[in-house]
C-alpha angles and dihedrals in degrees: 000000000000145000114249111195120207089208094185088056096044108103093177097255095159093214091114087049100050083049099046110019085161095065111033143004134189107245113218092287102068096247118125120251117206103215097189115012091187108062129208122225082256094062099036094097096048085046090045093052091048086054091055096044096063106115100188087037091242086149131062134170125232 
């Protein structure tokens, strides 16, 4: 499984970071940064919760 960013629709919320720091982290900018695209079983729920958290649905599992 992997994390597909829709970079134009991201607004830099932080909501998908504070739900999966592992993954991913906003740099000083304020853009987010996918840390690891390919996800392990032991990440799936915390993708899966960034996902969620959007709130403008800029990520998307596949």
């Amino acid at each position: 499984m992997k994390i597909v960013l829709d970079r134009p629709r991201c607004e830099g919320h932080g909501l998908c970071e504070e739900a999966a720091p592992d993954l991913m982290h906003l740099d000083n900018d304020g853009e987010l940064i996918i840390d690891r695209e390919e996800i392990g079983d032991a990440e799936t729920a915390a993708a899966h919760a960034a996902v969620r958290m959007c709130p403008v649905a800029a990520l998307r599992l596949a």
